[in-house]
C-alpha positions as MATLAB code, in Angstrom:
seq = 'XXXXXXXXXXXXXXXXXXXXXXXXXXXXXXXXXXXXXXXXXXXXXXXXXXXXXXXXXXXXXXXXXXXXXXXXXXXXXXXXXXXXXXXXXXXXXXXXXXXXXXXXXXXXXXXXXXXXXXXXXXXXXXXXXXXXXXXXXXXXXXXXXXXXXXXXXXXXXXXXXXXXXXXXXXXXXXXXXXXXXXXXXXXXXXXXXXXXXXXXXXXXXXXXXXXXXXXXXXXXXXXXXXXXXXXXXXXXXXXXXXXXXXXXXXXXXXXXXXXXXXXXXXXXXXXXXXXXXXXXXXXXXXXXXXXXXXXXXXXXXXXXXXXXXXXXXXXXXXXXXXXXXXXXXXXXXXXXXXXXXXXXXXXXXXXXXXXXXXXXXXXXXXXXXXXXXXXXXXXXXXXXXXXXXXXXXXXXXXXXXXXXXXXXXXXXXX';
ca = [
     104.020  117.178   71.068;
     101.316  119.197   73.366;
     102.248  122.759   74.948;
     101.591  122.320   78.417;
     100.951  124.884   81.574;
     103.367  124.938   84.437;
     102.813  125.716   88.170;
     106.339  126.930   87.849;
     107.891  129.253   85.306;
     110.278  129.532   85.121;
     111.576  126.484   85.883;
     113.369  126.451   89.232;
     113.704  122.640   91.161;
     113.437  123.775   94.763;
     110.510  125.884   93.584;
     109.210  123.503   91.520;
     109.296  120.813   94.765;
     107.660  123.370   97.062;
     104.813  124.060   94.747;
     104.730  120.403   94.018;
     104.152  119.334   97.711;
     101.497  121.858   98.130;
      99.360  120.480   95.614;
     100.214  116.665   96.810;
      98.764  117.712  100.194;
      95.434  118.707   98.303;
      95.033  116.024   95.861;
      95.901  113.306   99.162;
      93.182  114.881  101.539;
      90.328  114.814   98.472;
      91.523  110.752   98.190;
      94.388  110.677   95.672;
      97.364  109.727   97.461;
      99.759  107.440   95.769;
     101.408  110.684   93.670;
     104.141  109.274   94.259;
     105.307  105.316   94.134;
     107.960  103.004   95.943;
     109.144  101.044   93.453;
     113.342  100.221   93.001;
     114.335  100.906   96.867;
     113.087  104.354   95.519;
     110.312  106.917   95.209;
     109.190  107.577   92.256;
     107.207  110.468   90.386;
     103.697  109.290   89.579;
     101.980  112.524   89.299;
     102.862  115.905   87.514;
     101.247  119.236   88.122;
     102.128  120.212   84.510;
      98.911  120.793   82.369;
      98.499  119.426   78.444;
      96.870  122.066   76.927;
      94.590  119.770   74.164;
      93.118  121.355   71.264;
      89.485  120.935   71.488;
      89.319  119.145   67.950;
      91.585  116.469   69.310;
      89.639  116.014   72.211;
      86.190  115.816   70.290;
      88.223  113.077   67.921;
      89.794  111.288   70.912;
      85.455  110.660   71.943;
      84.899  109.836   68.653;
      87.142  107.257   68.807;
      86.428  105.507   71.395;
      82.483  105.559   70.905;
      84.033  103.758   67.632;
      85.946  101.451   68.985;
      83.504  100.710   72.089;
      80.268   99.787   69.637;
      83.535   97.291   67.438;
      84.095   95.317   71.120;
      80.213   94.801   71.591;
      79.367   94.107   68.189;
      82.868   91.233   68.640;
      81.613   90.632   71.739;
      78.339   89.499   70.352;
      79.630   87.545   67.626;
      82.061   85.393   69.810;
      79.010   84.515   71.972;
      77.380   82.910   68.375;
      80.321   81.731   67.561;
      82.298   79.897   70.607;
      84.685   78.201   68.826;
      86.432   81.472   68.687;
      87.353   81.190   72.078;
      90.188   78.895   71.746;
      92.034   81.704   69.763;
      92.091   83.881   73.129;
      94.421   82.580   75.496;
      92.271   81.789   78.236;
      92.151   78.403   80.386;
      89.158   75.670   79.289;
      87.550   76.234   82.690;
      86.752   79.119   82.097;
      85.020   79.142   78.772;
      81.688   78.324   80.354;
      81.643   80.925   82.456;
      82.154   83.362   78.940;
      79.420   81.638   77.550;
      76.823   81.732   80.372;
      73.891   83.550   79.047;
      73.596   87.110   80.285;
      71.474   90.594   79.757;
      74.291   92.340   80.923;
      76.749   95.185   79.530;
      79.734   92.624   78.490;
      81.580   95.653   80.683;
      80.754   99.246   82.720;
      83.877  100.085   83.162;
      86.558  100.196   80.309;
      89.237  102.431   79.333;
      90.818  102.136   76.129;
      94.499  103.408   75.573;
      95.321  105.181   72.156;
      98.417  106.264   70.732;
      97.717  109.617   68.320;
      99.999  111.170   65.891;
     100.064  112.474   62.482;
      98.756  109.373   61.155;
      95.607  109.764   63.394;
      94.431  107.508   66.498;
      95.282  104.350   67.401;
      93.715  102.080   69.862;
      96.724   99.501   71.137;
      94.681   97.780   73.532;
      91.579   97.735   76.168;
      91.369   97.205   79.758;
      87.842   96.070   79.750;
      88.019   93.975   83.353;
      89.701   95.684   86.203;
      90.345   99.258   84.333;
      92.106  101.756   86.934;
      92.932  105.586   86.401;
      90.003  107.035   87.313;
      90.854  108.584   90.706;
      93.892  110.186   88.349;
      91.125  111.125   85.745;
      88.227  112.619   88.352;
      89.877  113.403   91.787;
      93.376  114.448   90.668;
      92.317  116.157   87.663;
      89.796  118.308   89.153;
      92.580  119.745   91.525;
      94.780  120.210   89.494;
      92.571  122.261   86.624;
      91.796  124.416   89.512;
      95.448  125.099   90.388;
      95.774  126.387   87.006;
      92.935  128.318   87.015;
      91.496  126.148   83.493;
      88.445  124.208   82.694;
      88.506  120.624   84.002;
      86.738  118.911   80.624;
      86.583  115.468   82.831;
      84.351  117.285   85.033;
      80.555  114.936   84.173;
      82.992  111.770   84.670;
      81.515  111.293   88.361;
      77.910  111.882   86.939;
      78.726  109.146   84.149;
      79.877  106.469   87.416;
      76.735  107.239   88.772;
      74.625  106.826   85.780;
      76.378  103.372   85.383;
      75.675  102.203   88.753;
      71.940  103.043   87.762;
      72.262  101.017   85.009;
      73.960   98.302   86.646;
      71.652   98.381   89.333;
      68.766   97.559   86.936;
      70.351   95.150   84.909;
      70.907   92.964   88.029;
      67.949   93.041   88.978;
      69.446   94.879   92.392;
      66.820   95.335   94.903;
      67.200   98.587   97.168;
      67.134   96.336  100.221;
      70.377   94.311   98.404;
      74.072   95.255   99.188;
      76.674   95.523   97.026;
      79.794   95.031   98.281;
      82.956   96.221   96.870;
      86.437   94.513   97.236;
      89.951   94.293   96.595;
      93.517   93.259   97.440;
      93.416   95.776  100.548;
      97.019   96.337  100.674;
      96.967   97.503   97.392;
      96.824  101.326   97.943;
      95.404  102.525   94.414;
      93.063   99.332   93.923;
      91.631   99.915   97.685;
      90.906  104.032   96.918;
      89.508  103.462   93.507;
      86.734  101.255   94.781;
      86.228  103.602   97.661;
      85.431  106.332   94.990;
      83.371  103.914   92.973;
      81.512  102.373   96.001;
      81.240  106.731   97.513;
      79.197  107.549   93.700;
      77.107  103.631   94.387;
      73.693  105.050   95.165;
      72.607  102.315   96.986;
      73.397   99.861  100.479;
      77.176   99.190   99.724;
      79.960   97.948  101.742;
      83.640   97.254  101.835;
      84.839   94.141  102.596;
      88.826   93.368  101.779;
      89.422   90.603   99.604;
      91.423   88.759  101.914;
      89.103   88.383  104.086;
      85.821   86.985  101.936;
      84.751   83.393  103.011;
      84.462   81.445  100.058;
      82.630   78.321  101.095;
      80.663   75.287   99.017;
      77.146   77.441  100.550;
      78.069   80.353   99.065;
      80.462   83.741   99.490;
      79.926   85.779  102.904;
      81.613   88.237  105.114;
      83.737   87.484  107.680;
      80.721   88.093  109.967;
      78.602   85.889  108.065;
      76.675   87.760  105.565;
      75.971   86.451  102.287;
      77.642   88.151   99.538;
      74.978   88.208   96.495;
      76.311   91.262   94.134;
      80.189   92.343   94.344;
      82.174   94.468   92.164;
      86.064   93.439   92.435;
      88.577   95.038   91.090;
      90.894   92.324   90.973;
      91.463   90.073   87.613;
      88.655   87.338   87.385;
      91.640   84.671   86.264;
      93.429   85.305   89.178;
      90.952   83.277   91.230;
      92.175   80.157   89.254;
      95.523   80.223   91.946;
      93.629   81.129   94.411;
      93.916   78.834   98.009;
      92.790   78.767  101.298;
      95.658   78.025  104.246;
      95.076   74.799  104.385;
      95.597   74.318  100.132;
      91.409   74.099   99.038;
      90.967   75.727   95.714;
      88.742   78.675   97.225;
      89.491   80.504   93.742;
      87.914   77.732   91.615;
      84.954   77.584   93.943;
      84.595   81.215   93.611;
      83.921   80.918   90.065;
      81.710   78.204   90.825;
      79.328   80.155   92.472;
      79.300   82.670   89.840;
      78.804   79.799   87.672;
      75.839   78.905   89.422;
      74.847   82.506   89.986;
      75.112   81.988   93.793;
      77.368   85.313   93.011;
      76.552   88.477   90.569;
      80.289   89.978   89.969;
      80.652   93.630   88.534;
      82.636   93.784   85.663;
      80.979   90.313   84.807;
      82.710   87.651   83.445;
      82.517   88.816   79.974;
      84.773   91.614   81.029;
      87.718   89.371   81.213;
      86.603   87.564   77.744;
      87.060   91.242   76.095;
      90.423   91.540   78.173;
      92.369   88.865   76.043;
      94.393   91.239   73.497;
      94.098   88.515   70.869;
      90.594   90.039   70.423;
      92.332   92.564   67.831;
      93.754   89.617   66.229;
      89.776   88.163   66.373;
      88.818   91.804   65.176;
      91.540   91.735   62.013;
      90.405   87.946   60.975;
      86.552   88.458   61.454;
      87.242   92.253   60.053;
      84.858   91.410   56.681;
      82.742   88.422   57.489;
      81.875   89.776   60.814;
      81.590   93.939   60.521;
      79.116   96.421   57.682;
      81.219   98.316   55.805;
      81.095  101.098   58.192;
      82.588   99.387   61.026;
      85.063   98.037   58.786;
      85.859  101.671   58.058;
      86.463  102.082   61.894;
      88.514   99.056   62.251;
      91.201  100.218   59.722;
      90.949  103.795   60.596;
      91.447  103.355   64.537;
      92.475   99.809   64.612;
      96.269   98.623   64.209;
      95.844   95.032   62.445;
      97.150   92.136   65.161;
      97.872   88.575   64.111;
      98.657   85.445   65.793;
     102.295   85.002   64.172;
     104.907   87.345   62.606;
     103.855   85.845   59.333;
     102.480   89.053   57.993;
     104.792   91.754   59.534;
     108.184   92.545   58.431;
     111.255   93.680   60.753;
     109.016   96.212   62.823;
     106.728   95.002   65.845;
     105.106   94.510   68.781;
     105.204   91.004   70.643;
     102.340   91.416   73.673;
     101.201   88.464   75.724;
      97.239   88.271   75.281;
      96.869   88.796   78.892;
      99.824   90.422   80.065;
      98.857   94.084   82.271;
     100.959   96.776   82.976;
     103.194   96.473   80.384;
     104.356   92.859   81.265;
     105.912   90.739   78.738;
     105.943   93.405   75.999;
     108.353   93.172   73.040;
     109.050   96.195   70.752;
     111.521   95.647   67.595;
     112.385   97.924   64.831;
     114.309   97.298   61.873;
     115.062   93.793   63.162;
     116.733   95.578   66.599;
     115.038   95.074   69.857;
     113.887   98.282   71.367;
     112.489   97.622   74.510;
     111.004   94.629   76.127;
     109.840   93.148   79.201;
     111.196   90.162   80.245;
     110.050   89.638   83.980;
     106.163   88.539   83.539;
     104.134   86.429   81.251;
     106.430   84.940   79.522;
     104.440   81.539   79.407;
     101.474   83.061   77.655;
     100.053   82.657   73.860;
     101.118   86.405   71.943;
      99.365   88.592   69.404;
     101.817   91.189   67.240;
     101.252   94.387   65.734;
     102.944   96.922   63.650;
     105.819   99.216   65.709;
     103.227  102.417   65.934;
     105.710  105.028   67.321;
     104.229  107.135   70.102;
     104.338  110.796   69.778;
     107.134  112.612   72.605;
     106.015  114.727   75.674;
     107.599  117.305   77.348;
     106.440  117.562   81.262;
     108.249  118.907   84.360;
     108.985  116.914   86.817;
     110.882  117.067   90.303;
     114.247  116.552   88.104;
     113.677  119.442   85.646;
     111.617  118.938   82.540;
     110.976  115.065   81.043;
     110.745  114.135   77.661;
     108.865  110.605   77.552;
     106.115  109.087   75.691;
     102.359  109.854   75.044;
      99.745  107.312   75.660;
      95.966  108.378   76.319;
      93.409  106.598   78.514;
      89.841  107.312   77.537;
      87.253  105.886   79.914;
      84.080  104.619   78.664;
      81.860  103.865   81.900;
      78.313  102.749   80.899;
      79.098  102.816   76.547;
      79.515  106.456   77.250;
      82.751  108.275   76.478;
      83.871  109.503   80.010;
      87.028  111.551   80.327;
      90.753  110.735   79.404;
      93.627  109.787   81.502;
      97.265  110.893   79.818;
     100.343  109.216   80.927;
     103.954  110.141   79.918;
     106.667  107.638   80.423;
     108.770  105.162   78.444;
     108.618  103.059   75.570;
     106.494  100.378   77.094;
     103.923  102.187   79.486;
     104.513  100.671   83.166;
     103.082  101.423   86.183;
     105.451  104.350   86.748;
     104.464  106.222   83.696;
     103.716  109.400   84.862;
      99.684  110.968   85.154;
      99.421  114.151   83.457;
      96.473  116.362   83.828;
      94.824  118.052   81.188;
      92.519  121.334   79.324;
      90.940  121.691   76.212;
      92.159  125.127   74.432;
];
């Protein structure tokens, strides 16, 4: 467990609440504002103003890690594109394979953040959200504040300077012309989705625009505005497989002409379609099969020292594990047993899909305070990798299986 600073010692709730507000107000007006959630006919706790004091060596292992575990997805990533007859293993719908396979000079994904679980038998990596990765207003906005209310070193303070950087790259590896546009979408009711691509699209230092997802005209010419302007580059951050349900009012499959177009490259999508490949969680099952005929000796050394091995069937495992749908988000679908006793699962979401299991990894408890006194939950760090590069980290603290009302913990380096 990590010490951590509080805004209010000691503890006192109405104190606690005031003090609480007061930094809500500031995180809201610099473009933070869902620190709390409705979820439950209830609000919810999303953000604490208690700080994790991290000890510098964890940190610097925590980058290590992930510059690790980044260069094991390209170097999979590269060998799946040799090798397509991998992709069946992956969970994803035929249609979609060719897409995967177009050729492409691109990243296979600028925007990633892989979640670890750490403890005394070192870091874990327990999955990667390679396609639509979110946390990052949490990791630059919010965090910035909040270091500052405690008077401490924000250590996530290049992470805009890294977005930027990307965009440079991306910018050149599509070929993006100065007089282009890039235009930036999402669900637009979706409050977090909507202010994280304002952030990304405010750091974009070219001609960008917003255009909500709901309103893009997908037609058999091509992808436009609502006013009629072609759409040539876009960065989404909505899930590329979700255009597969996707209809217009009168029932056309707008989705699967979407994809078309990107097909055809009509349409240049940031993540690209590679992103989503990466997504599939039974790439850790691809990474534990492949481990010796695909990886040198030293990778291999990375896969088993930051890698939990993740197979297709319990065949391997004994009465401890971890059932997770291959492309399940948010927690969805998640199984946890130990000793042969269910634990915790999920029950409401992708129930339908193919699975991948892993050991039971126990996550480390974490003390935070919280609007009900202090919280004892679970540990599970974010680290951002935007360009390759090792970004900042994102800690959450909430139940068994991390949901979307684990709560966002700010952090310093002592």
């Amino acid at each position: 467990m990590l010490p951590y600073k509080s805004l209010t010692e000691p503890f006192q709730q109405q104190s606690y609440l005031k003090n609480w507000e007061a930094v809500e107000k500031k995180v809201s007006a610099k473009g933070f504002t869902w620190a709390t959630l409705y979820e439950n006919y209830e609000d919810n706790q999303y953000m604490s103003d208690s700080l994790l004091l991290v000890p510098r060596g964890m940190a610097y292992e925590i980058e290590n890690a992930s510059r690790a575990v980044h260069d094991i997805y390209t170097k999979a990533f590269e060998r799946i594109c040799k090798d397509p007859s991998t992709l069946h293993q992956l969970g994803f719908p035929v249609m979609l394979w060719d897409l995967f396979l177009k050729p492409s000079k691109t990243k296979f994904s600028y925007f990633v953040r892989y979640d670890f679980i750490a403890s005394a038998e070192g870091l874990k990596v327990i999955e990667a959200n390679t396609d639509t990765p979110v946390g990052i207003v949490e990791a630059s906005i919010a965090q910035e504040v909040l270091c500052a209310e405690h008077h401490s070193q924000n250590p996530n303070s290049q992470l805009g300077k890294r977005i930027r950087d990307a965009w440079y790259q991306v910018i050149k590896d599509y070929y993006i012309r100065s007089t282009d546009t890039l235009f930036f979408t999402c669900a637009d009711w979706h409050t977090e989705d909507k202010q994280t691509v304002e952030y990304l699209l405010s750091l974009y230092p070219q001609k960008a625009k917003y255009v909500p997802l709901e309103h893009i005209v997908v037609e058999k010419s091509g992808v436009k505005t609502p006013d009629g302007e072609k759409i040539d580059f876009l960065y989404r951050l909505y899930p590329l497989e979700y255009f597969l349900e996707e209809k217009s009012g009168t029932g056309e499959a707008i989705g699967e002409q979407f994809l078309v177009h990107i097909m055809e490259d009509t349409l240049k999508v940031i993540n690209p379609p590679s992103a989503l490949l990466m997504q599939s969680k039974a790439i850790l099952a691809l990474i534990t099969s492949k481990k010796e005929e695909w990886f040198t000796r030293s990778e291999q050394n990375a896969i088993e020292k930051y890698f939990l091995p993740t197979y297709h069937s319990l065949d391997q495992l004994q009465d401890s594990y971890v059932r997770k749908p291959v492309l399940g988000r948010e927690g969805g679908g998640i199984q946890m047993v130990v000793n042969g006793t269910v634990l915790e699962e999920d029950n409401e979401y992708y129930q339908n899909q193919k699975t991948v299991y892993q050991p039971y990894f126990p996550m480390p408890d974490q003390t935070i305070d919280t609007w009900d006194g202090p919280y004892t939950g679970k540990l599970l760090i974010g680290s951002h990798v935007i360009g390759g590069e090792p970004s900042g980290l994102f800690f959450r603290v909430g139940g068994l299986i991390t949901g979307d009302l684990s709560m966002f913990v700010p952090y310093t380096t002592i």
